[in-house]
C-alpha positions as CSV (number, residue, x, y, z in Angstrom):
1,X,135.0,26.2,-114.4
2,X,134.0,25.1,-118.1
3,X,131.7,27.0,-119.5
4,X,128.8,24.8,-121.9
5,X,128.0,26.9,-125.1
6,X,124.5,26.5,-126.0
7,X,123.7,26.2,-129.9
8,X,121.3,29.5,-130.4
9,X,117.2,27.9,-130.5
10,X,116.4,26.3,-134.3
11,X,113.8,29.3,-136.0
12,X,110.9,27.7,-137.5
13,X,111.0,27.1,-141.3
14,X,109.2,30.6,-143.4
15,X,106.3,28.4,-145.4
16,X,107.2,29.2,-148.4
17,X,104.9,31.2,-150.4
18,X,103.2,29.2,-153.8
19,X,104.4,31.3,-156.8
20,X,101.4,32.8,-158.5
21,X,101.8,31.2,-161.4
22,X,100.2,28.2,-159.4
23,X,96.6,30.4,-159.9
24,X,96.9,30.0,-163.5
25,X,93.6,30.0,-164.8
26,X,92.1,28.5,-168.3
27,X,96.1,29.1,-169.2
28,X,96.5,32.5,-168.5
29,X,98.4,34.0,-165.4
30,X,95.7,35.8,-164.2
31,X,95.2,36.5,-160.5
32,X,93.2,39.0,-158.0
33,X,95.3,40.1,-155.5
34,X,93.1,40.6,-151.8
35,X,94.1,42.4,-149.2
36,X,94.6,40.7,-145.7
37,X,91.4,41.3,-144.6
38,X,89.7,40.0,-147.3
39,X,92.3,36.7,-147.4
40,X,91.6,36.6,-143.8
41,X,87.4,36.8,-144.6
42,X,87.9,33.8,-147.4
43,X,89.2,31.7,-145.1
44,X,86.8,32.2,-142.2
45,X,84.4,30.8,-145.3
46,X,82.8,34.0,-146.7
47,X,82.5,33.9,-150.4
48,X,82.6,37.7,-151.0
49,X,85.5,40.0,-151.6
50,X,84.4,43.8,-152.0
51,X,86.2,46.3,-154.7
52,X,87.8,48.1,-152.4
53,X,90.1,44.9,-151.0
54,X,91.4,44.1,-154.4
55,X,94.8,45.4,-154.9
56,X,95.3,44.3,-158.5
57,X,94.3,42.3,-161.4
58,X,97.5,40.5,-163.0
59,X,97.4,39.2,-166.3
60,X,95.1,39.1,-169.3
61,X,91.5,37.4,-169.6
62,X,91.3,34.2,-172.1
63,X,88.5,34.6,-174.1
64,X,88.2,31.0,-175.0
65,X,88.0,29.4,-171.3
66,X,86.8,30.1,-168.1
67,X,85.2,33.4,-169.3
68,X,84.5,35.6,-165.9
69,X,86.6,33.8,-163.4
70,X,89.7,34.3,-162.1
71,X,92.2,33.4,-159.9
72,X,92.3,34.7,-156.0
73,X,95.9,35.2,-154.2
74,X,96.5,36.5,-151.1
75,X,99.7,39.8,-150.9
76,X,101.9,36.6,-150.4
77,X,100.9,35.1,-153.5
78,X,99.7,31.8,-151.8
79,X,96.3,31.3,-153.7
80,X,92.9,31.2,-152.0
81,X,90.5,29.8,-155.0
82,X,88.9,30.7,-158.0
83,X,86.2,33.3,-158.1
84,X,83.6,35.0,-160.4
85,X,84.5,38.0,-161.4
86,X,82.6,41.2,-161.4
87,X,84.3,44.5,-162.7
88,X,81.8,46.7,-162.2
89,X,79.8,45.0,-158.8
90,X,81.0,46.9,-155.1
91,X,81.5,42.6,-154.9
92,X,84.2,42.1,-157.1
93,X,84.5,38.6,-156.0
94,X,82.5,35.8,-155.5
95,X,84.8,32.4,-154.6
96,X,83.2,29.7,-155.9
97,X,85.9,27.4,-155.3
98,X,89.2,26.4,-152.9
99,X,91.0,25.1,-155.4
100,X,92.6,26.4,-158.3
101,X,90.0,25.4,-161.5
102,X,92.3,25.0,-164.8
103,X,89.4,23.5,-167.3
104,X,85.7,25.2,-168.8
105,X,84.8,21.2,-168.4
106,X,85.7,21.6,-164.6
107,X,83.7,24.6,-164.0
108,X,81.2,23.4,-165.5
109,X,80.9,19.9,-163.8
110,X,81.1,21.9,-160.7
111,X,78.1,23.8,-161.3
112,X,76.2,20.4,-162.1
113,X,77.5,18.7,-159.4
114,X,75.8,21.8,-157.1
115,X,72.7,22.0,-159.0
116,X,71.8,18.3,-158.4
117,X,72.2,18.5,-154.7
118,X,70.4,21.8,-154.1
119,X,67.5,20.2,-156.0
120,X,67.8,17.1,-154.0
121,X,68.2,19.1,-150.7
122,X,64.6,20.0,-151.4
123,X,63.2,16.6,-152.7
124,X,61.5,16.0,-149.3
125,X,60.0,19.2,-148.9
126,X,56.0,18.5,-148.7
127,X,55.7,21.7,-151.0
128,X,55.4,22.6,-155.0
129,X,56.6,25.8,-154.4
130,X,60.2,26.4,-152.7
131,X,63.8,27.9,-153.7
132,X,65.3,25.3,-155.2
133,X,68.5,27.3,-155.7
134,X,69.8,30.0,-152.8
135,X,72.9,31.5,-154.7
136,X,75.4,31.3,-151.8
137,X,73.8,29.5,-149.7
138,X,74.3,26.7,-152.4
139,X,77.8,27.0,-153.5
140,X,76.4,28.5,-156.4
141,X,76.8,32.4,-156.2
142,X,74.8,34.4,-158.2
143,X,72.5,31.7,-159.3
144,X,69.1,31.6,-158.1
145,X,66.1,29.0,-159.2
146,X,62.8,29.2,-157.9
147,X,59.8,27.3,-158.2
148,X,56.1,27.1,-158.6
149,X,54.3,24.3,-159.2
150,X,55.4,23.4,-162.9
151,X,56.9,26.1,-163.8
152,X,60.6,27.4,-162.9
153,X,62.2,31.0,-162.6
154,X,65.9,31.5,-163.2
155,X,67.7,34.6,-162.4
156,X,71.0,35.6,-163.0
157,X,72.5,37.7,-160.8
158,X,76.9,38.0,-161.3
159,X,78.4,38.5,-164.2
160,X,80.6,35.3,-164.0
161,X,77.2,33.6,-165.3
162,X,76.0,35.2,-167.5
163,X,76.8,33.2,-170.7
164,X,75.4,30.8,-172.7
165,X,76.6,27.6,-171.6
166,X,75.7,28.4,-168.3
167,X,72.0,29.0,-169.0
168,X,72.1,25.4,-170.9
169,X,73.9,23.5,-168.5
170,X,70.9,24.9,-165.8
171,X,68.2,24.3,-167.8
172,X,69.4,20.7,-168.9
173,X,69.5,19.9,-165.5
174,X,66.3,21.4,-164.3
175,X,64.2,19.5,-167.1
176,X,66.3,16.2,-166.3
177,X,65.3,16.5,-162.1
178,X,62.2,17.7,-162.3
179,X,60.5,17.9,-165.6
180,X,58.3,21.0,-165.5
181,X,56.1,22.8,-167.9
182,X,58.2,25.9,-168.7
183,X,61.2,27.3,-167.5
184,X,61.7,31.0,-167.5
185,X,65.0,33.9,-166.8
186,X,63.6,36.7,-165.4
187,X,66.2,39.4,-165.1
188,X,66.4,41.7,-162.0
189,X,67.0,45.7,-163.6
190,X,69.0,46.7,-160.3
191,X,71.6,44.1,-160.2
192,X,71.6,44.2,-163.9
193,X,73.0,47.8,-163.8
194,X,75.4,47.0,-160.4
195,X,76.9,43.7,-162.4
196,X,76.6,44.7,-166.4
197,X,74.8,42.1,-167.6
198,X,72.8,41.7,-170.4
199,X,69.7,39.1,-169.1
200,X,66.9,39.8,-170.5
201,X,63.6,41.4,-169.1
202,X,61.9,38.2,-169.4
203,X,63.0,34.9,-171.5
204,X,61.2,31.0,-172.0
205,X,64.4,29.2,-171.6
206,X,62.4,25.3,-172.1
207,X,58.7,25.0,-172.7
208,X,57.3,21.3,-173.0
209,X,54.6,22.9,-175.3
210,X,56.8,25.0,-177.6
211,X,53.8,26.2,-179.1
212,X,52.7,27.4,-176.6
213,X,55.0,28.8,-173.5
214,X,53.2,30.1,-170.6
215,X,54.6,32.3,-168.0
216,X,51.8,32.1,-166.0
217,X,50.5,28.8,-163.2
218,X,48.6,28.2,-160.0
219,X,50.8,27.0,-156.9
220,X,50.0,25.1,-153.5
221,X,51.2,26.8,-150.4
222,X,50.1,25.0,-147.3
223,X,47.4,24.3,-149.3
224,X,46.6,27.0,-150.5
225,X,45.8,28.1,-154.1
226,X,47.8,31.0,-155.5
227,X,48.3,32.2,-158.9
228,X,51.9,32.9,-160.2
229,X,53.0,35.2,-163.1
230,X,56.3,35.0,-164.0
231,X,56.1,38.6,-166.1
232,X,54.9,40.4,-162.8
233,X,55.7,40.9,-159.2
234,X,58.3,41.6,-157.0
235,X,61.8,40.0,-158.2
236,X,60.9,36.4,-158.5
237,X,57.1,36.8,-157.8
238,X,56.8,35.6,-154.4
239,X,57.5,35.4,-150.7
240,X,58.6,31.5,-150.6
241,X,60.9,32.3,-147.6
242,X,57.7,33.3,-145.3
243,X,56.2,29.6,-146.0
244,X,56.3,28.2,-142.6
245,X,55.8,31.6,-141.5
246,X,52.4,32.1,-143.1
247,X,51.6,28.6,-141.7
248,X,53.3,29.7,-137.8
249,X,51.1,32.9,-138.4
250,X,47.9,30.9,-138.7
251,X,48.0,29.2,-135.8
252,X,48.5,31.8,-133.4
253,X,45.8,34.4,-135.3
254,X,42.2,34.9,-133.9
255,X,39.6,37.5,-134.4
256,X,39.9,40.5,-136.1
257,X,43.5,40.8,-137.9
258,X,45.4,43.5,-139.9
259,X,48.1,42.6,-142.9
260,X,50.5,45.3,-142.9
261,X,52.1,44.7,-146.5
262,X,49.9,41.8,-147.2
263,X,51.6,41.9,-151.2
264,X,49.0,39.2,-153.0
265,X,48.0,38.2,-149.7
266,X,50.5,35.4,-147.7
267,X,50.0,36.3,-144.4
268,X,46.4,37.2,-145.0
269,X,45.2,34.4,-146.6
270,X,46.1,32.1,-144.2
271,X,44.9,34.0,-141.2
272,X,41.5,33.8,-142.8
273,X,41.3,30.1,-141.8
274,X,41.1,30.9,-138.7
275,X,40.0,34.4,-138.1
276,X,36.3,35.9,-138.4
277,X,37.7,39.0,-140.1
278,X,41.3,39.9,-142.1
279,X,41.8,43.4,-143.4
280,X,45.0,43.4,-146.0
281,X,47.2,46.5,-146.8
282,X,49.6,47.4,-149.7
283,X,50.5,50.1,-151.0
284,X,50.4,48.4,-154.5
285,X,47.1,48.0,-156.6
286,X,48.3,45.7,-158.9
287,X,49.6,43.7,-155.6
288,X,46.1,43.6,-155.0
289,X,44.4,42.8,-157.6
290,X,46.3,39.8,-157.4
291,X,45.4,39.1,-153.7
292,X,41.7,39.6,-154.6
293,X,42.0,36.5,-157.2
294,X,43.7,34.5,-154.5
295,X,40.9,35.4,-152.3
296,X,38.7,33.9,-154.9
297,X,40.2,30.7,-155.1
298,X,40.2,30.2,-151.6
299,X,37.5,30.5,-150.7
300,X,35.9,27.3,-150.0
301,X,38.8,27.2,-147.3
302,X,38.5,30.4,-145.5
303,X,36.3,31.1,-142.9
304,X,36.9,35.3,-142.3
305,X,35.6,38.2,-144.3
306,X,38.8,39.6,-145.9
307,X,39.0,43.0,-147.6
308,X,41.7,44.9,-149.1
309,X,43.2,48.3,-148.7
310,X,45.5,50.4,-151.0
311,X,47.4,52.5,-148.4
312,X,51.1,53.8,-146.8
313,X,51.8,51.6,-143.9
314,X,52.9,54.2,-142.3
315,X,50.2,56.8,-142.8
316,X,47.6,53.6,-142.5
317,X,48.8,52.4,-139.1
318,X,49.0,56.3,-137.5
319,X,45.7,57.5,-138.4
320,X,44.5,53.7,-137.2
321,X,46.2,54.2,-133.9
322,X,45.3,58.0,-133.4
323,X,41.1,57.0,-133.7
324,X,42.0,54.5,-131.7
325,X,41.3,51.4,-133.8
326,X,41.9,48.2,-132.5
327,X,42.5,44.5,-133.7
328,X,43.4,40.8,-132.3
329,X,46.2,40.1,-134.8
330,X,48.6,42.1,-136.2
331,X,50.8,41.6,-139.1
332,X,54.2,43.2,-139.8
333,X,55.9,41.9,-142.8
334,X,57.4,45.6,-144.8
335,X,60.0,45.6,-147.7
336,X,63.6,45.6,-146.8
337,X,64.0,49.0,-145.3
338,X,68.3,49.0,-145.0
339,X,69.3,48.8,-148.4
340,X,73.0,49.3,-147.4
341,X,74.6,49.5,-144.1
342,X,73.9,53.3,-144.2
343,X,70.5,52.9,-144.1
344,X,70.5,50.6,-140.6
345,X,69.9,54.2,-138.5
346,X,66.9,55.2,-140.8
347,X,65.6,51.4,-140.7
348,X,65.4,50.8,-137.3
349,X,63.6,54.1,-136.5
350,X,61.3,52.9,-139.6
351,X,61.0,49.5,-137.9
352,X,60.5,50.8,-134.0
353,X,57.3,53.3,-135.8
354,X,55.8,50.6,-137.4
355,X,55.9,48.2,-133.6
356,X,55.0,50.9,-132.0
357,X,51.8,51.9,-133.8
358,X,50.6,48.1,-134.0
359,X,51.4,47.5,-130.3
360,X,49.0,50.5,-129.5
361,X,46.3,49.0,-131.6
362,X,46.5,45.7,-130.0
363,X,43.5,44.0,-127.4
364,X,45.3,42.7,-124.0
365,X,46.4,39.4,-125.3
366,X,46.8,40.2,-129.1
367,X,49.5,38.7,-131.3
368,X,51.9,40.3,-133.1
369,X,53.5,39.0,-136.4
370,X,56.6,41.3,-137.3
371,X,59.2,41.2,-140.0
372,X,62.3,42.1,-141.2
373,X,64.3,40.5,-144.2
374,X,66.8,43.5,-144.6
375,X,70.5,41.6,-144.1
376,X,71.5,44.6,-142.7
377,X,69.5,44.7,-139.0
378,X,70.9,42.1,-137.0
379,X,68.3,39.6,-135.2
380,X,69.4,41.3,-131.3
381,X,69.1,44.5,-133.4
382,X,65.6,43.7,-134.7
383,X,64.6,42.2,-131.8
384,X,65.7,45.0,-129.4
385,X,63.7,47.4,-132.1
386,X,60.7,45.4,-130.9
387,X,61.2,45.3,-127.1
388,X,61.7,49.2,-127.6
389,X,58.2,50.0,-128.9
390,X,57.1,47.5,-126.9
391,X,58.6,49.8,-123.5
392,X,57.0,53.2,-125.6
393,X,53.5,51.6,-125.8
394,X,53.7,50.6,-122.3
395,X,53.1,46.9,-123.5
396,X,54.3,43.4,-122.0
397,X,55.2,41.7,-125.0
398,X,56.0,37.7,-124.3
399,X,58.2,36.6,-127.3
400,X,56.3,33.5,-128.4
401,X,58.2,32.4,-131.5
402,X,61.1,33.3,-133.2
403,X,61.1,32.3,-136.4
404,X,63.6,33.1,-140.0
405,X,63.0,31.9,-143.3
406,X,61.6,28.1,-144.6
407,X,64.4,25.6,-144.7
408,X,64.1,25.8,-148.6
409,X,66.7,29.2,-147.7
410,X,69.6,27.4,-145.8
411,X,71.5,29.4,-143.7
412,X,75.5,29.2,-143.8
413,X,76.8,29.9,-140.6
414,X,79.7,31.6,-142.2
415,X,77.9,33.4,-144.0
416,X,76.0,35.7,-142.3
417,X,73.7,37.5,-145.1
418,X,72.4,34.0,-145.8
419,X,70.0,34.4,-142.3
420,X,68.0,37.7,-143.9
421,X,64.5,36.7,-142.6
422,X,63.6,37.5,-139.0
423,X,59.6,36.8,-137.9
424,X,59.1,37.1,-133.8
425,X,55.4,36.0,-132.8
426,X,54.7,38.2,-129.9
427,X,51.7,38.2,-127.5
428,X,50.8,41.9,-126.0
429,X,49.3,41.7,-122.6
């Protein structure tokens, strides 16, 4: 009998690795060298690459082109992009590219090329005051532009951008699309220290009257009247993301309502259109102050009595809930309490306190407003938060809305940081 010999099965062709001087950048061979995990996170389509998941910098920097970005490779040298660069940030990188960018002229026709359509992203947004630039959410890491009315606040917030030509090619733009009054950088101390920058405190980057630069306007927000001053506040000023929130907020408030960190007033504010009487709280007097003048030019609109009180939340609501106080509408809306992923424990015992206190001091059919815009708590973690004070305070709570940040914030799916804001609407029976 003749035995047939079979030919062994053909092995697939080994894709053969790209050499790393392909990720030559601005001339110089220099590359970041990422980890799998971090190769593997790029390519799901997160920007970000932490410190600890670079394995080495090759090469020298060129001084003369493409200052702060460099080159990202994966252990097999195939390249994944180009990235800004941040020695000194816990996120070392921040892709801002797929392909390999060779030119300054590139970069910075990238950059304009994002800039336009963020800005026209927002063009049909009934509103004078929205982000206009979301860093990430934008293809433009780092880079945030907010605005308010006729006047614009730039921050810079990676080192990658923190140069001259960057802050021209932005503010070229933004005088170009939309022609405001004044545009002004406002640094951000914390991420100055985390990135080593050098931003300044506070800068006029364009004033129409040169003469005369003014950091301070007035705003519309839902049609409402606040004032805006650039040299003051909480990082860029404002709560823009709570917009639709404020507006959500309205609608569902009656009676007598509570603003638990009402800031200069959002929540508040807008509540008094249709409550009888709105009772704001922040720790801040300066906060305050502010609120009070808002108060003052609204008030042709407003149909509550509104007061204001300097007090901890958290003392506030458990001396409230121990006399027994009670209100119609209750507002949550704190500062980010998990700063880090450390801090999620500490948060959501911070969160479930807070729930808990205002469920107790709710009338049978009250509504709730409550907040969290720390990246760290998960919506089903935030929301579970809730359900649990709600079980404590031996409450039915019906989830009526459920509700994240204005659509001037996109969220990127792949991007998971991008969906911060959470805001459920509750009902207590």
């Amino acid at each position: 009998m003749t035995r047939t010999s079979q030919a062994p099965p053909r092995q697939p062709k080994a894709k053969k690795a790209l050499p790393l001087h392909m990720g030559k950048v601005g001339g110089a061979a220099r590359a970041a060298i990422v980890t799998r995990r971090a190769a593997d996170r790029l390519r799901a389509g997160h920007p970000w690459v932490y410190a600890s998941d670079v394995i080495e910098i090759t090469g020298e920097e060129n001084k003369g082109t493409l200052t702060g970005l460099i080159a990202v490779s994966d252990q097999r040298g195939i390249p994944l992009g180009t990235s800004l660069h941040s020695p000194t940030s816990q996120i070392a990188l921040r892709l801002v590219s797929r392909n390999l960018l060779a030119t300054e002229a590139e970069w910075l026709s990238l950059i304009e090329t994002r800039l336009r359509r963020a800005i026209a992203l927002r063009s049909t947004m009934k509103t004078d005051a929205c982000r206009l630039v979301f860093s990430e959410a934008d293809e433009l890491p780092g880079l945030i532009v907010d605005r308010y009315g006729s006047l614009l606040l730039l921050q810079v917030l990676a080192r990658g951008l923190d140069r001259p030509e960057v802050r021209e090619l932005v503010t070229r733009i933004l005088v170009e699309e939309l022609a405001p009054e004044t545009i002004v950088e406002r640094g951000d101390a914390r991420i100055a220290s985390l990135e080593g920058l050098e931003t300044p405190a506070l800068a006029t980057l364009y004033a129409k009257n040169k003469t005369k630069p003014t950091p301070e306007t007035t705003f519309l927000l839902n049609g409402l009247r606040f004032a805006y001053d650039a040299a003051s506040g909480q990082k860029t000023g404002a709560f823009l993301d709570q917009r639709l929130n404020y507006a959500a907020a309205a609608e569902h408030a009656r009676g007598e309502a509570l603003d638990v960190c009402t800031y200069q007033g959002g929540f508040a504010l807008h509540m008094a259109q249709r409550c009888t009487r709105v009772t704001g709280v922040d720790a801040s007097r300066s906060a305050l102050e502010v609120a009070e003048r808002n108060l003052e030019a609204n008030r042709d609109k407003l149909t509550a009595e509104v007061d204001w009180m300097e007090a901890d939340a958290f003392e506030l609501l458990r001396a409230l809930s121990d006399a027994g106080t009670q209100y119609d509408t209750i507002v949550l809306d704190p500062p980010a309490f998990a700063k880090s992923k450390r801090a999620v424990e500490g948060a959501l015992r911070g969160y479930k306190e807070l729930n808990l206190r205002a469920l107790k001091m709710l009338r049978p059919g009250g509504v709730l407003v409550t907040c969290s815009c720390s990246h760290h708590i998960s919506a089903a973690d935030f929301t579970a938060t809730v359900a649990a004070a709600a079980a404590d305070a031996g409450r039915r709570v019906r989830l009526l809305e459920r509700r994240g940040a204005a659509p001037d914030h996109p969220v990127v799916l792949t991007i998971p940081e991008t969906e911060y804001l959470k805001c459920l609407i509750c009902a207590a029976d």
